[in-house]
C-alpha atoms as an extended CHARMM CRD file, in Angstrom:
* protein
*
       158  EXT
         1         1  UNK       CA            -24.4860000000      -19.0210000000      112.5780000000  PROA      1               0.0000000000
         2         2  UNK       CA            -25.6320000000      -21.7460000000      110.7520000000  PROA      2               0.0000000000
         3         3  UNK       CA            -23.4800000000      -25.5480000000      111.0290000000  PROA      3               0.0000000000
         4         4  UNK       CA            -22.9120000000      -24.9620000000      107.2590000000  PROA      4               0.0000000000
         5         5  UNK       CA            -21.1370000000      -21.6630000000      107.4040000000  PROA      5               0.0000000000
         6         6  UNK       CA            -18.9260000000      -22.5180000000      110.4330000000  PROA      6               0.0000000000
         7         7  UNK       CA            -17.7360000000      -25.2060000000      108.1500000000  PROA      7               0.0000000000
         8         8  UNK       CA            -17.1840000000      -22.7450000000      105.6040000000  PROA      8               0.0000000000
         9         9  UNK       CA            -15.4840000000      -20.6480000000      107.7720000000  PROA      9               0.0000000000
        10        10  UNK       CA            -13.3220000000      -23.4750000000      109.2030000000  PROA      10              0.0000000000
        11        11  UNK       CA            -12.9270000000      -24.6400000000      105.3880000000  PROA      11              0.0000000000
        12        12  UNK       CA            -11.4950000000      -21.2250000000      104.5320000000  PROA      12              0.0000000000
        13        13  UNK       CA             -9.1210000000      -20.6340000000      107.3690000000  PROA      13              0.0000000000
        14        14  UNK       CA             -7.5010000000      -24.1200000000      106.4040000000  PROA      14              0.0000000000
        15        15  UNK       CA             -6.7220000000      -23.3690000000      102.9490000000  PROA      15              0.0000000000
        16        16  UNK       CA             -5.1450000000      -19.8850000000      104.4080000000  PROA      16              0.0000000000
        17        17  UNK       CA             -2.9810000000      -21.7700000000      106.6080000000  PROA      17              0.0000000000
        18        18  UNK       CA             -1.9830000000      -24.4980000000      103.4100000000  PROA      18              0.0000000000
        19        19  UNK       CA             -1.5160000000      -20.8710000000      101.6570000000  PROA      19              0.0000000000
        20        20  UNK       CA              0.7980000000      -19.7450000000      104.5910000000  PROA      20              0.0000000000
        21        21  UNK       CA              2.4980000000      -22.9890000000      104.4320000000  PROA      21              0.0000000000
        22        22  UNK       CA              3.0880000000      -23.3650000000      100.3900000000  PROA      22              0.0000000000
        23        23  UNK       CA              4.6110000000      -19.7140000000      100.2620000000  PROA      23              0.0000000000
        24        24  UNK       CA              6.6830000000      -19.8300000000      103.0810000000  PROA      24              0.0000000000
        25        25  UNK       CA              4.4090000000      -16.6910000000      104.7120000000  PROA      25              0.0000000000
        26        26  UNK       CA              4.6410000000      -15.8600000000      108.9420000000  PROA      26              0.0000000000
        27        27  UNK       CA              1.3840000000      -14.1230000000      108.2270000000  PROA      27              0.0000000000
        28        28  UNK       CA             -1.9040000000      -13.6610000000      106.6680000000  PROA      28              0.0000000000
        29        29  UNK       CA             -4.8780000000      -11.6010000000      107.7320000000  PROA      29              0.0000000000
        30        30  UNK       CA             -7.9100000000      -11.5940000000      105.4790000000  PROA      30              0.0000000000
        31        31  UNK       CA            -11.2290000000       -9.9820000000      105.7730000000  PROA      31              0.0000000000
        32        32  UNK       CA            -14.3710000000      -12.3070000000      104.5470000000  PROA      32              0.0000000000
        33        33  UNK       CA            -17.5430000000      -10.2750000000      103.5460000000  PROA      33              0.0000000000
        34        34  UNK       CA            -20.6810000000      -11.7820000000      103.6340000000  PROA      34              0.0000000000
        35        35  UNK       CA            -23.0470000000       -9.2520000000      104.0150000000  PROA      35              0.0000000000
        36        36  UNK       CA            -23.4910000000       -5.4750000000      105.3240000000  PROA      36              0.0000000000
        37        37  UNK       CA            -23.4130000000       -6.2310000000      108.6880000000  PROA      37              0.0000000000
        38        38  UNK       CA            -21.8840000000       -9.9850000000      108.9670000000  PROA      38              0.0000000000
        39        39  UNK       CA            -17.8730000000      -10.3870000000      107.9530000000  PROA      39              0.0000000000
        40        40  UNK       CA            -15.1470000000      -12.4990000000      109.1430000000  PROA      40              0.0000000000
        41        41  UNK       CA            -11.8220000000      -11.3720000000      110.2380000000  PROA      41              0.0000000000
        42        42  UNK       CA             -8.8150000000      -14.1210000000      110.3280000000  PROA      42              0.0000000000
        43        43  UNK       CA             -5.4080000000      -13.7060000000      110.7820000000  PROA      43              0.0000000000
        44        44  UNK       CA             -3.0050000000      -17.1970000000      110.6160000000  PROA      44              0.0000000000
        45        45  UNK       CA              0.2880000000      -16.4650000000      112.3630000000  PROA      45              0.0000000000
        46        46  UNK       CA              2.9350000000      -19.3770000000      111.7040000000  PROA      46              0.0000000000
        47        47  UNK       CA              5.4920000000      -19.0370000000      114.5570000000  PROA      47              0.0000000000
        48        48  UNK       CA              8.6830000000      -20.5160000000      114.6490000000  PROA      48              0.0000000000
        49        49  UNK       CA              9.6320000000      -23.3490000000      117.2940000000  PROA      49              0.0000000000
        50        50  UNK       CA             13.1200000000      -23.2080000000      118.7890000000  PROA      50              0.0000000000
        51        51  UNK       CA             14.3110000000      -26.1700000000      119.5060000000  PROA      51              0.0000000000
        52        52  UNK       CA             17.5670000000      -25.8770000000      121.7010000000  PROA      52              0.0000000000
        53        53  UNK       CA             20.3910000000      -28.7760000000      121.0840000000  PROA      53              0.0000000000
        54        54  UNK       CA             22.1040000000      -30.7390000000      123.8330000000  PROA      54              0.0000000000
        55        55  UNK       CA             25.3340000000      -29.4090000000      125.0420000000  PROA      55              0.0000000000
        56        56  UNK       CA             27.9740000000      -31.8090000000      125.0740000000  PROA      56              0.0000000000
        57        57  UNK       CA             31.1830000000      -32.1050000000      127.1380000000  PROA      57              0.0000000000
        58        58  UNK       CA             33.0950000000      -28.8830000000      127.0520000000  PROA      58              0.0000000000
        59        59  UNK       CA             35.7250000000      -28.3800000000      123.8790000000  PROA      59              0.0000000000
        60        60  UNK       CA             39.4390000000      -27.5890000000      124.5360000000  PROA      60              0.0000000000
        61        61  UNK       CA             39.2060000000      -23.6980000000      124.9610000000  PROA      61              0.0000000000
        62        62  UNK       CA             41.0730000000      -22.7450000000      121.0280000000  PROA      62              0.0000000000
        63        63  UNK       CA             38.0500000000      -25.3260000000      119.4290000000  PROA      63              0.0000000000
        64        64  UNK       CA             35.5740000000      -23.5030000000      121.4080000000  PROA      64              0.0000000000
        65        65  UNK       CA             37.2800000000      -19.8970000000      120.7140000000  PROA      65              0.0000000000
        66        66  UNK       CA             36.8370000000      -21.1050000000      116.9170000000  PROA      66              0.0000000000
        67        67  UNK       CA             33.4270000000      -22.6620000000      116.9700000000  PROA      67              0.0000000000
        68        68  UNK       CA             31.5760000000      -19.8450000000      118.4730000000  PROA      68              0.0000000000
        69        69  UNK       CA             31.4180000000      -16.8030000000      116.4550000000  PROA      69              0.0000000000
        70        70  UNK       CA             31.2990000000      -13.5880000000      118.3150000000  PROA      70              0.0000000000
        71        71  UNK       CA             29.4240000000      -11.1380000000      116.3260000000  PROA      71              0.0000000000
        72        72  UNK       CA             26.9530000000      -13.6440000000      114.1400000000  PROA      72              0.0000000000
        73        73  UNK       CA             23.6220000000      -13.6020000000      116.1090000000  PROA      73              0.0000000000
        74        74  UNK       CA             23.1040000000      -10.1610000000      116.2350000000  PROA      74              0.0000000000
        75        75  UNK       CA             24.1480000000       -9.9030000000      112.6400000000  PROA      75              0.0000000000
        76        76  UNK       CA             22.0650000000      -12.7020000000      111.6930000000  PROA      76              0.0000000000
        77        77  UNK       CA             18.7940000000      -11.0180000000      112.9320000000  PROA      77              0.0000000000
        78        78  UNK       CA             18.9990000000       -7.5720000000      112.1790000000  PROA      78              0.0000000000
        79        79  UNK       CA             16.0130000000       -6.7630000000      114.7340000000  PROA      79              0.0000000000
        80        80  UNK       CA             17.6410000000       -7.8360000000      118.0420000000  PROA      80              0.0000000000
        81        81  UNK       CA             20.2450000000       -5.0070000000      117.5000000000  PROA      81              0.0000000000
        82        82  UNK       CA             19.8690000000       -2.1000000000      119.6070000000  PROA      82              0.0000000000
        83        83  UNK       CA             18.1770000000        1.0140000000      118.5780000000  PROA      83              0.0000000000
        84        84  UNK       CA             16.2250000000       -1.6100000000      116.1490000000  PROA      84              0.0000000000
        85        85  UNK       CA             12.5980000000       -0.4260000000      114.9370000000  PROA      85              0.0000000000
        86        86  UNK       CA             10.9170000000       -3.3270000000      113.7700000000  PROA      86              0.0000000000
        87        87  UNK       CA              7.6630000000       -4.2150000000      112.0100000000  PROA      87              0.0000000000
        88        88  UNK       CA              4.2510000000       -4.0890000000      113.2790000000  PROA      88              0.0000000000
        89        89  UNK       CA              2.7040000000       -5.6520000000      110.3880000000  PROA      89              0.0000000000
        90        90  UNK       CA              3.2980000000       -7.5410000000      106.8900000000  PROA      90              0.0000000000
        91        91  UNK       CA              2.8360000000       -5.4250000000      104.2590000000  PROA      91              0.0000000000
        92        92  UNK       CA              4.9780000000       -3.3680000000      101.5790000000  PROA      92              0.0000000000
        93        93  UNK       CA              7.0730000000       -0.5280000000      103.0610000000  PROA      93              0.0000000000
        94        94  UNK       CA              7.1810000000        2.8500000000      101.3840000000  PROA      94              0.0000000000
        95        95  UNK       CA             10.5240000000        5.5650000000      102.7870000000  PROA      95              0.0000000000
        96        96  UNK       CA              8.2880000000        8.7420000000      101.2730000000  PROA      96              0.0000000000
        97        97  UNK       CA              4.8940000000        9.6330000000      101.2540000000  PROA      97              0.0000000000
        98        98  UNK       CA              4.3590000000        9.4140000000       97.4820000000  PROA      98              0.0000000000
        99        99  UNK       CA              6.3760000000        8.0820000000       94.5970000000  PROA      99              0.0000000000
       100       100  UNK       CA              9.0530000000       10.7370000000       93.8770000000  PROA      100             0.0000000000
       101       101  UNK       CA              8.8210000000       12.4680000000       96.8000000000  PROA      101             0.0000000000
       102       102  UNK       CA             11.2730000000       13.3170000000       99.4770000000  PROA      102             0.0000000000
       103       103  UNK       CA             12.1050000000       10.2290000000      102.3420000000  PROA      103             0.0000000000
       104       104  UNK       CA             10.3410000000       10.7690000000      105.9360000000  PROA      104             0.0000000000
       105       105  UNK       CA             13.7620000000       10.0920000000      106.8230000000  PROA      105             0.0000000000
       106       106  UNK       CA             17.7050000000        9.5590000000      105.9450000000  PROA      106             0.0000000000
       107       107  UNK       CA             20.6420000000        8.1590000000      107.4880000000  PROA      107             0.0000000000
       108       108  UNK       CA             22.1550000000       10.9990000000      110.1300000000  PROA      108             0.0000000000
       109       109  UNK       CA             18.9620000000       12.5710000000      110.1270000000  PROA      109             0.0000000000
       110       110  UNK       CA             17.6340000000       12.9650000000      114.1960000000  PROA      110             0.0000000000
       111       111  UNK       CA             14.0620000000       11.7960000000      115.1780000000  PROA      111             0.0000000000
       112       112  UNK       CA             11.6850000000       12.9290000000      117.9310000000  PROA      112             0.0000000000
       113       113  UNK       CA              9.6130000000        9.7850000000      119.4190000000  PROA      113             0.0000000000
       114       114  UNK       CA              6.5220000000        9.7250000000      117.4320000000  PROA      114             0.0000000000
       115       115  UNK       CA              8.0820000000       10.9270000000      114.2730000000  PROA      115             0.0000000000
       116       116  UNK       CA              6.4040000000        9.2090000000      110.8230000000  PROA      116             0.0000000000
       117       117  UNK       CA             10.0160000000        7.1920000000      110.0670000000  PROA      117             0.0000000000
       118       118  UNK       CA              8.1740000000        5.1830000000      106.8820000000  PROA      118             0.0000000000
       119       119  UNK       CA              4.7450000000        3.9850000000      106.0080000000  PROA      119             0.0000000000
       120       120  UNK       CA              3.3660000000        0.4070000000      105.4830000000  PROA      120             0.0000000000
       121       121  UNK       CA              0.7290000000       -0.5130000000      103.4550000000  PROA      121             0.0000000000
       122       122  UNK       CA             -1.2680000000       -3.3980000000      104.0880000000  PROA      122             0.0000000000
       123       123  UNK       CA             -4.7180000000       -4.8650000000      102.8840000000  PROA      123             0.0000000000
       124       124  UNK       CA             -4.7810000000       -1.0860000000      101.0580000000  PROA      124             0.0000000000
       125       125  UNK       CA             -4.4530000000        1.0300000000      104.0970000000  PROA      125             0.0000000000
       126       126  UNK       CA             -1.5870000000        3.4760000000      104.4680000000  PROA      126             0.0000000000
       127       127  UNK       CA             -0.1160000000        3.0600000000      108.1900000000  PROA      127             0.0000000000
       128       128  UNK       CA              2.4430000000        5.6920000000      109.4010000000  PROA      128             0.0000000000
       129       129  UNK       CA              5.3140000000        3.9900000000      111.8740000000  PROA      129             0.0000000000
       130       130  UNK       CA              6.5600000000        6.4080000000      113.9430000000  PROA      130             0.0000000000
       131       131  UNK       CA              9.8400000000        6.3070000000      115.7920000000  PROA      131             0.0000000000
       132       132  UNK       CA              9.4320000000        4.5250000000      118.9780000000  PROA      132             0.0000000000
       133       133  UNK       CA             12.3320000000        6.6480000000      120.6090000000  PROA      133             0.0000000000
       134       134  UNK       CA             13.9880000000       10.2440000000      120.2140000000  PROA      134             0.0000000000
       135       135  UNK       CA             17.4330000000       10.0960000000      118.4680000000  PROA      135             0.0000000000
       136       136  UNK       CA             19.2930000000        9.7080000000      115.2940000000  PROA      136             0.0000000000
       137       137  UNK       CA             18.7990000000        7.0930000000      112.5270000000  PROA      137             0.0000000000
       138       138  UNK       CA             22.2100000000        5.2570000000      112.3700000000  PROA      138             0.0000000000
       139       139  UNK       CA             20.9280000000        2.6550000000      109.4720000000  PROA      139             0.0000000000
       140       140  UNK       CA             17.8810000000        1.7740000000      106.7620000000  PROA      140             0.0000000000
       141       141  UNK       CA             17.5660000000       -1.5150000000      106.7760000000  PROA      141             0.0000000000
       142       142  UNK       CA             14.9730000000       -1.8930000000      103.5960000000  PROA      142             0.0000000000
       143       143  UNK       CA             13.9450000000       -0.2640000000      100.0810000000  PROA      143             0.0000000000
       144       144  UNK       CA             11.1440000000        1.7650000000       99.4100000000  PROA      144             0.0000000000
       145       145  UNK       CA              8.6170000000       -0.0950000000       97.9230000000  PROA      145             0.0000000000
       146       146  UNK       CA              9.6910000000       -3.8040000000       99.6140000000  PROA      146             0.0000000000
       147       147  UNK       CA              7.9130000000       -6.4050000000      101.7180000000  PROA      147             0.0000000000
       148       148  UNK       CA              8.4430000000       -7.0220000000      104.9410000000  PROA      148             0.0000000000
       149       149  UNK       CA              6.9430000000       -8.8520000000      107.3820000000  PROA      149             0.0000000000
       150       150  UNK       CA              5.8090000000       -8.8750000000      110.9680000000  PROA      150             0.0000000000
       151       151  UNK       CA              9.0610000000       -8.2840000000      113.3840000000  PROA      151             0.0000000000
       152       152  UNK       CA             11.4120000000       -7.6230000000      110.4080000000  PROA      152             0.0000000000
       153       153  UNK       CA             14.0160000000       -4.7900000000      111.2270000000  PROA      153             0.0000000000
       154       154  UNK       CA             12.9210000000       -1.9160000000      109.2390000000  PROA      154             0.0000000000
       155       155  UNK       CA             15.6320000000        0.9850000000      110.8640000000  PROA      155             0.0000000000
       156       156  UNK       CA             18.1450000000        1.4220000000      113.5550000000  PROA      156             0.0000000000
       157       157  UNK       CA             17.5510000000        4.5740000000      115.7730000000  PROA      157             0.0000000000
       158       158  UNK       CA             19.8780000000        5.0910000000      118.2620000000  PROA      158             0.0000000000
């Protein structure tokens, strides 16, 4: 590898992560081509930083009752909810295996580990998800045909 193409290369994988940045992405995984036998393969994963605030002295027990809402975390992230199947990859999810076609699966309907529960298609390539436990899917959490991204809740099988 020659100096110029490493800085190329390095060139490249900055303006993906400006890309990442600009579009508010958590992902992007692109494959470079340069000849038959000589391609580069990046993926640029922004993850988040948690930053945990200082506790202060302890409320009365009613202000502390009323600031802490019981049920909002695992509302607010849909994929730390048990039974939660979440995303492998970014990509566009599809319910059926062609437009018009009958759903892998449907609310009620019971699941066998393994079992194709939707596809995603990413950088062209159809990827079955199968269900990563036996039992019955209690929610859908997406449309057919919308993004989603790496660690997004796609179902809830219980």
């Amino acid at each position: 590898m020659t100096k110029q193409s490493h800085d190329n290369d390095v060139a490249f994988i900055q303006a993906l992560a400006e890309l990442l940045n600009r579009n508010e992405l958590t992902e992007i995984s692109v494959v470079r081509e340069y000849g038959e036998d000589d391609s580069l393969e990046v993926r640029v994963v922004k993850q988040a930083t948690v930053v945990a605030a200082p506790v202060a002295a302890a409320p009365a027990p009613a202000a502390a009752a009323a600031a802490t809402p019981a049920a909002a975390p695992a509302e607010a992230d849909p994929a730390r909810l048990p039974g939660a199947v979440t995303s492998p990859m970014v990509g566009t999810a599809y319910l059926a295996p062609e437009p018009g076609a009958q759903a892998f699966v449907k609310v009620g309907d019971v699941v066998k580990e393994g079992q194709t529960l939707l596809i995603i298609e990413a950088m062209k390539t159809m990827n079955h998800i199968p269900s990563p436990r036996a039992g019955t899917v209690k929610r859908v959490l997406i449309d057919d045909g919308a993004p989603v991204e790496y660690g997004g809740a796609l179902m809830i099988v219980e």
